[in-house]
C-alpha positions in Angstrom: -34.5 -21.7 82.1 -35.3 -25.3 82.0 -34.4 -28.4 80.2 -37.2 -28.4 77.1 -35.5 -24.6 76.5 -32.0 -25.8 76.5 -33.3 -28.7 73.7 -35.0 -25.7 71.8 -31.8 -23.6 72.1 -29.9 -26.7 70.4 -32.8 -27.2 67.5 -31.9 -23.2 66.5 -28.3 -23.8 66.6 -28.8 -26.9 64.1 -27.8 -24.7 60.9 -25.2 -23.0 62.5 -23.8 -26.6 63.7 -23.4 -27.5 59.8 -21.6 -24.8 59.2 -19.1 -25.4 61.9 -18.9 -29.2 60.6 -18.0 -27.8 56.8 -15.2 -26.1 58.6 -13.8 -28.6 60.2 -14.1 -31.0 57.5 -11.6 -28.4 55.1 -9.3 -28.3 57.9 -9.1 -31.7 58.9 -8.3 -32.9 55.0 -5.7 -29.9 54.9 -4.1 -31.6 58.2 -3.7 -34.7 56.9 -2.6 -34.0 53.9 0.4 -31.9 54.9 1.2 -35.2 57.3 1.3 -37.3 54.4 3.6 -35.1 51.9 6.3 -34.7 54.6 5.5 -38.9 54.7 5.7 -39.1 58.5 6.5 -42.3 59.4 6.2 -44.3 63.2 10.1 -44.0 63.0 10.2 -40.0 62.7 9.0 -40.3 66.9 12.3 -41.7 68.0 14.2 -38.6 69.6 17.6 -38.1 70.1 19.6 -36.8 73.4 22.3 -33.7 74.1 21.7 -30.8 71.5 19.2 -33.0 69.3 21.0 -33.1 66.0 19.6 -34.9 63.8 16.0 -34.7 64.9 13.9 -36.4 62.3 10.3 -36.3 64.2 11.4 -32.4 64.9 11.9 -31.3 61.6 8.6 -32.9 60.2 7.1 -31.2 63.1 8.1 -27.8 61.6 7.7 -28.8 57.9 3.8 -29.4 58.7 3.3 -27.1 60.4 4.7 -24.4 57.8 2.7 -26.4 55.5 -0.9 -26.3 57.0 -0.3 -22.6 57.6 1.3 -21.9 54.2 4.4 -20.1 55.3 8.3 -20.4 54.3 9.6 -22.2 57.7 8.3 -22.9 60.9 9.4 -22.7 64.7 7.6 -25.2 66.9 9.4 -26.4 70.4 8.3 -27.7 73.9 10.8 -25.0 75.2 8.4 -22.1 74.3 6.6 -22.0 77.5 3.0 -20.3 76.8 1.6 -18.3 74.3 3.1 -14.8 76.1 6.4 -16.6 75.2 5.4 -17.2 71.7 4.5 -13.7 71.0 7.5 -12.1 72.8 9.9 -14.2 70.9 9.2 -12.4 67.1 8.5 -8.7 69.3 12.8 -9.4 70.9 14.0 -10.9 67.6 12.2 -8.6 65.6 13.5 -5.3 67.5 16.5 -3.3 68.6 17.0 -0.2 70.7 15.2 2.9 69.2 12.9 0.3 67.5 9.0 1.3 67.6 6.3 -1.6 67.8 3.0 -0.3 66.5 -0.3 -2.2 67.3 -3.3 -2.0 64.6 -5.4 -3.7 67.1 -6.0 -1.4 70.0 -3.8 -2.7 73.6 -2.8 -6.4 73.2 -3.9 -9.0 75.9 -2.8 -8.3 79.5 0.1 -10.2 79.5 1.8 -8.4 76.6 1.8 -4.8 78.5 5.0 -6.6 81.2 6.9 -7.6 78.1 6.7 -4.3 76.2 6.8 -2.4 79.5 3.6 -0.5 79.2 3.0 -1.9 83.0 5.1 -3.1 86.0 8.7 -3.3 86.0 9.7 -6.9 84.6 13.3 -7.1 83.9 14.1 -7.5 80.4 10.8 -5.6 78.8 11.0 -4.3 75.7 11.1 -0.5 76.9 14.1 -1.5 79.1 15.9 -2.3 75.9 14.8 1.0 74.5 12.0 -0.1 72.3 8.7 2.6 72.0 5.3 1.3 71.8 2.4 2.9 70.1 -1.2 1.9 69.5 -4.3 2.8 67.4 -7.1 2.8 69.5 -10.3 0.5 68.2 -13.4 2.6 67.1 -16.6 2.8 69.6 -18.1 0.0 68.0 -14.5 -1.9 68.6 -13.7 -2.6 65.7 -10.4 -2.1 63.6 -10.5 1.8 62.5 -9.6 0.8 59.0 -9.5 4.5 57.8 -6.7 5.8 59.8 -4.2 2.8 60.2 -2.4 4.6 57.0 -1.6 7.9 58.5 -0.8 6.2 62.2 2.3 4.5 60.4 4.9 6.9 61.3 8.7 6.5 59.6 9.9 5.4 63.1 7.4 2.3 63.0 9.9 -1.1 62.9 7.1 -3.6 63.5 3.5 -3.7 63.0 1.2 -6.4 65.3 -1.7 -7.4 65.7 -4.1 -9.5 68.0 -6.9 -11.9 66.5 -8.5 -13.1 69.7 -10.7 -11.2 72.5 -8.2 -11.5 75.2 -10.1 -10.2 78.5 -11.5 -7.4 76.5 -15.2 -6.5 75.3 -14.9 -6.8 71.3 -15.0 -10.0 69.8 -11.8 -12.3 67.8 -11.4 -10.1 64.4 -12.3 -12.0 61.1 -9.4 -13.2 58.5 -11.4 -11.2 56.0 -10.9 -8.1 58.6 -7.5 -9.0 59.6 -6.5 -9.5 55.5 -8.1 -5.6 55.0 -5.9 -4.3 57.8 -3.2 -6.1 56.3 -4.0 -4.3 53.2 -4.4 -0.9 54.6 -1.0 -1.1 56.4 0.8 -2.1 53.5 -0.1 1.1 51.3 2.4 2.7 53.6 4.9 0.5 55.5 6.9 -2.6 53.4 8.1 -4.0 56.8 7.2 -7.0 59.0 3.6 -7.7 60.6 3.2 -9.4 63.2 -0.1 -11.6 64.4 -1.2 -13.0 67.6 -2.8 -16.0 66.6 -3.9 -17.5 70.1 -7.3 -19.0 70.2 -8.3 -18.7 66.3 -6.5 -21.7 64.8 -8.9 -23.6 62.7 -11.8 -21.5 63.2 -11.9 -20.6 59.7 -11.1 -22.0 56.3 -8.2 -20.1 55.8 -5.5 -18.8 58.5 -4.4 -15.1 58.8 -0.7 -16.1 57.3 -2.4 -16.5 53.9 -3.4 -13.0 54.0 0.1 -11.3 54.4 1.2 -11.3 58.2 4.8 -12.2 57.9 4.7 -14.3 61.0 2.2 -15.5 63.3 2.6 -17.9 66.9 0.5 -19.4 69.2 0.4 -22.1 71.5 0.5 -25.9 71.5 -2.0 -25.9 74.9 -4.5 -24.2 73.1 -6.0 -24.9 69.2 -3.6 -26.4 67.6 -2.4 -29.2 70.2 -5.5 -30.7 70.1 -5.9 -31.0 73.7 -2.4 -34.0 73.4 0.1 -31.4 73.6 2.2 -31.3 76.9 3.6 -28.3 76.3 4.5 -25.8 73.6 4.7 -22.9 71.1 4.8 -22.1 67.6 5.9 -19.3 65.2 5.3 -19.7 61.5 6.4 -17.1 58.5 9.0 -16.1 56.0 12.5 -17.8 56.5 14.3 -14.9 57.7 12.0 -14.1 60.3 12.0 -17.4 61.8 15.9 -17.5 61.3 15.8 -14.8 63.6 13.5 -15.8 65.9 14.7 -19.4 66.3 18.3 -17.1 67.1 16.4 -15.6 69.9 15.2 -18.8 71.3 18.5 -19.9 71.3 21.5 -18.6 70.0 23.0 -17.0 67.1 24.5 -19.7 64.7 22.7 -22.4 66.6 19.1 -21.1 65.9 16.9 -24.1 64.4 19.7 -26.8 64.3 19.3 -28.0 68.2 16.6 -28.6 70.3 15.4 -31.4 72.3 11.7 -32.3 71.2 12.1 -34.5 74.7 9.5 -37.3 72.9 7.3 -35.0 71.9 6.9 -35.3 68.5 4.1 -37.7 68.8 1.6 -35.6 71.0 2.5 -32.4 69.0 1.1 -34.2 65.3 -1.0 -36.2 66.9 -3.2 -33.2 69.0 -2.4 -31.2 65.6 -4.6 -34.0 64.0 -7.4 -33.9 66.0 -7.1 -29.7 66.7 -10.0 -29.5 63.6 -12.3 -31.7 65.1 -11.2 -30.1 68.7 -12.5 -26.6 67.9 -15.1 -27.3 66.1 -16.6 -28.7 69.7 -15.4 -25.6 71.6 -17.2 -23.1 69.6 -20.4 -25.5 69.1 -19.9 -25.1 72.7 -19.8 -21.6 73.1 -22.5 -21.0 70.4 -24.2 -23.3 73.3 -23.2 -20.5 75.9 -23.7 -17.7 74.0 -27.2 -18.8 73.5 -28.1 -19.8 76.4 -27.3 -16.9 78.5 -28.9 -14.2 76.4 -32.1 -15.9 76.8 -31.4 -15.4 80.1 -30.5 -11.2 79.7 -26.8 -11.3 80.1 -24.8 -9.5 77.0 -22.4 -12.0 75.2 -19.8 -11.1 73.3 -19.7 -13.0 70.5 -23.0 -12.5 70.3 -25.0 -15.9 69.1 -25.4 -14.8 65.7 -21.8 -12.7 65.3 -19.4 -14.5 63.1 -16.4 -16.4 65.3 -12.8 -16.4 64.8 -11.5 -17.6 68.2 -12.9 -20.0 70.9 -13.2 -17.7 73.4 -17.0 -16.7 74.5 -16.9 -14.0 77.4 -20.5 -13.2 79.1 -20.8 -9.8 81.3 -22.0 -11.3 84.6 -22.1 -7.8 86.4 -21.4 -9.6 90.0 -18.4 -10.4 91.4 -19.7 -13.4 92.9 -21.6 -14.3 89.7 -18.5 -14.4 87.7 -16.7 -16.8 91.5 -19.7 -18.9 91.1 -19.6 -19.3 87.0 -15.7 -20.6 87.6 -16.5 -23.0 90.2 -19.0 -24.2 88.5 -17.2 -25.2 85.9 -14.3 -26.4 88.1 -16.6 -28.8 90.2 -17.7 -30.1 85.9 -14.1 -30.9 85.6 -12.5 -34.5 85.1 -9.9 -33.3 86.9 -9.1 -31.7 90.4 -13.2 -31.0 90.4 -12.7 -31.1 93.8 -10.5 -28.0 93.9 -12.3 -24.7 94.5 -10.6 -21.8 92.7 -10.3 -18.3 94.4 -9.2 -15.1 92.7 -5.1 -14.5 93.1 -3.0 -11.6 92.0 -1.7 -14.4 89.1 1.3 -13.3 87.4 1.3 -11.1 84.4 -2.0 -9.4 85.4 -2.8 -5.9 86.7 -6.3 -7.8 88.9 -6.9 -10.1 90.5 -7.7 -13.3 88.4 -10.1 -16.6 89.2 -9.4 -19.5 87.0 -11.1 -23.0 86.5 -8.9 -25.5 84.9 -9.4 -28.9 85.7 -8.1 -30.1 82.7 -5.2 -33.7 82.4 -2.6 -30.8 81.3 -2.6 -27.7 83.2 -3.5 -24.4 81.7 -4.6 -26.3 78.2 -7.2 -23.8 76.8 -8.4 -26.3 74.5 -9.7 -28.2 77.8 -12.5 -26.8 79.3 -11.8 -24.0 81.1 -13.1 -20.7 82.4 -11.5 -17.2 83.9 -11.8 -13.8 84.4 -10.5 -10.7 86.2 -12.3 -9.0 88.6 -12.9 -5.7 87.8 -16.3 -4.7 86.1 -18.3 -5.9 84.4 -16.9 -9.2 85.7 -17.4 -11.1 82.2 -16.2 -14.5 82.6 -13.9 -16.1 79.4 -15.0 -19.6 78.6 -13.3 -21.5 76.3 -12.5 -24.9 74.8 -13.6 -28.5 75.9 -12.9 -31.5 74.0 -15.8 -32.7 73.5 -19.2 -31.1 73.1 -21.3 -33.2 75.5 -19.0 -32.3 78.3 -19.4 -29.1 77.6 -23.1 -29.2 77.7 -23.2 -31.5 81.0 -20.8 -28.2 82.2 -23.6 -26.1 81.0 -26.6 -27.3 83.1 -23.9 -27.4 86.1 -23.5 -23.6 85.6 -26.8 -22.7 85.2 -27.9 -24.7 88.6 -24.9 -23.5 90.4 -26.2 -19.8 89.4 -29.7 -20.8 90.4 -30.9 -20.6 86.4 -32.4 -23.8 85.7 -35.8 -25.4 86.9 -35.3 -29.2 87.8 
């Protein structure tokens, strides 16, 4: 691989690129416009103190975010502490003992199997509390298996979820379209509450998943939808009686919504959801970068170039452990921050391997910042994902690829 390849690579990508920009141009306009119906105003970032009555910027904080992802009410907070806190909120709220959670989506990223108990022994899990789990494996091809999701919904079933994004799995983020048929397929027998992980696929698409019938959804404000300003930060969006009950679980009952300090937040939170169109549309011209780049050079990447993307997550199967070391330092040593920092793989929390991690980004573990990780178990693919702009991804990739040995000078 050399440089005159890499400006080939970018000349194939050109139609690809437009269609990212159309994308981004629909979500950016439906951004701002749910900013200017709620009429935010400079004043609306003044915060108060104690239990945060009264919380002006807070409440347009949920109102646009309900609005850009067309649901009922919303649940954003700094106090939701990743995206594994996100999700676990609706599963507790959502769930009682003798409750069964069924996923549609094969098993749920790794983190998910200590809160419903599927692995380890974390106080508090969901099977502690005497909730079952079930899932419906994905087909060979790993993809949703569409034609038995109806007779898998068994009369015990209490909630239904499901996972957009790869996690540290071989299949790539599922569509909206594929997600809405799902949707569809559970519905013909089961009128309760689905669930979506939505981590990673904010904005990737026209439309969002809760305009296809998920009755709540949450993420996090370090990844997509922070735009890369958020501190800290979740979100749950859907029908007002789920988030009633969720905001409950964050809290307490009969407090629920009404308190909660945004701690001067409010700014960074509209302010990165702002920019988040623009954001991701440089992370996946960054991946489609990747993705390109390293199946010219043999390795399987999943998505593939030419697959279509939901999330901004592109994983490459580097087959060597110290491949997949020497991938994450790379991109570590390409950081703006803590390059000098060389990661090692740690048994991290939450995760049955070991895990190496590059994060140099100004607010630590922001997926939307560059970043790249990976267990280390076979076939050692590497997850790369975000970067805030696309020329520092690209100054990343030509680090990577001489770092690996991969590019003629």
């Amino acid at each position: 691989m050399n440089r005159e390849d890499l400006i080939e690579i970018e000349r194939e990508l050109s139609d690809p690129f437009r269609e990212l920009d159309r994308i981004a141009l629909i979500n950016q306009e439906k951004v701002l416009k749910a900013l200017q119906e709620v009429r935010l105003a400079s004043t609306d970032f003044n915060w108060t103190t104690g239990y945060g009555y009264g919380d002006v910027g807070r409440e347009k904080v949920e109102k646009v975010y309900a609005q850009v992802f067309k649901t009922e009410d919303a649940l954003v907070r700094p106090n939701i502490v990743s995206g594994t806190h996100a999700i676990a909120l609706p599963l507790k709220a959502l769930t009682s003992k003798g409750s069964t959670i069924f996923s549609v989506t094969g098993a749920p990223y790794d983190t998910l199997h200590k809160v419903l108990g599927t692995s380890g022994d974390a106080p508090g899990n969901l099977r502690e509390r005497g909730v079952k789990y079930r899932e419906l494996p994905l087909k060979d091809d790993k993809m949703i298996d569409f034609d038995h999701i109806a007779e898998s919904i068994t009369p015990d079933v209490d909630l239904v979820i499901m996972q957009r994004s790869t996690g540290y799995s071989d299949r790539r983020a599922f569509t909206v379209d594929e997600l809405a048929r799902a949707v569809r397929e559970v519905k013909k027998v089961y009128d309760g509450t689905i669930f979506l992980d939505n981590c990673y696929g904010e904005f990737t698409e026209v439309m969002e998943p809760s305009e296809v019938g998920f009755d709540v959804m949450a993420g996090s404000l370090i990844k997509n939808p922070g735009g890369g300003l958020s501190l800290t930060g979740g979100y749950i969006v859907g029908t007002e009686a789920v988030i009633e009950r969720v905001a409950s679980e964050l809290t307490a009952p009969g407090i629920g919504k009404e308190c909660g300090l945004t701690f001067g937040q409010s700014r960074n939170t509209l302010m990165g959801l702002f920019l988040a169109p623009h954001r991701v549309n440089q992370c996946i011209k960054g991946a489609l970068l990747f993705a390109k780049t390293f199946e010219r050079l043999g390795f399987d990447c999943i998505p593939a170039s030419d697959d279509p993307r939901s999330d901004i997550v592109q994983s490459i199967a580097l087959q060597e452990p110290e491949h997949l070391v020497n991938f994450c330092r790379a991109v570590q040593a390409s950081s703006p921050v803590d390059s000098h920092v060389t990661p090692y793989p740690w048994d991290m929390p939450g995760y049955e391997d070991q895990v190496i991690m590059a994060a140099g980004g100004f607010i630590e573990g922001s997926s939307i910042e560059l970043s790249a990780d990976g267990p280390m178990r076979d076939p050692y693919r590497v997850y790369f994902q975000g970067g805030l702009t696309y020329e520092h991804i690209k100054l990343t990739l030509l680090h990577v690829l001489r770092e690996m040995g991969l590019l003629e000078e």
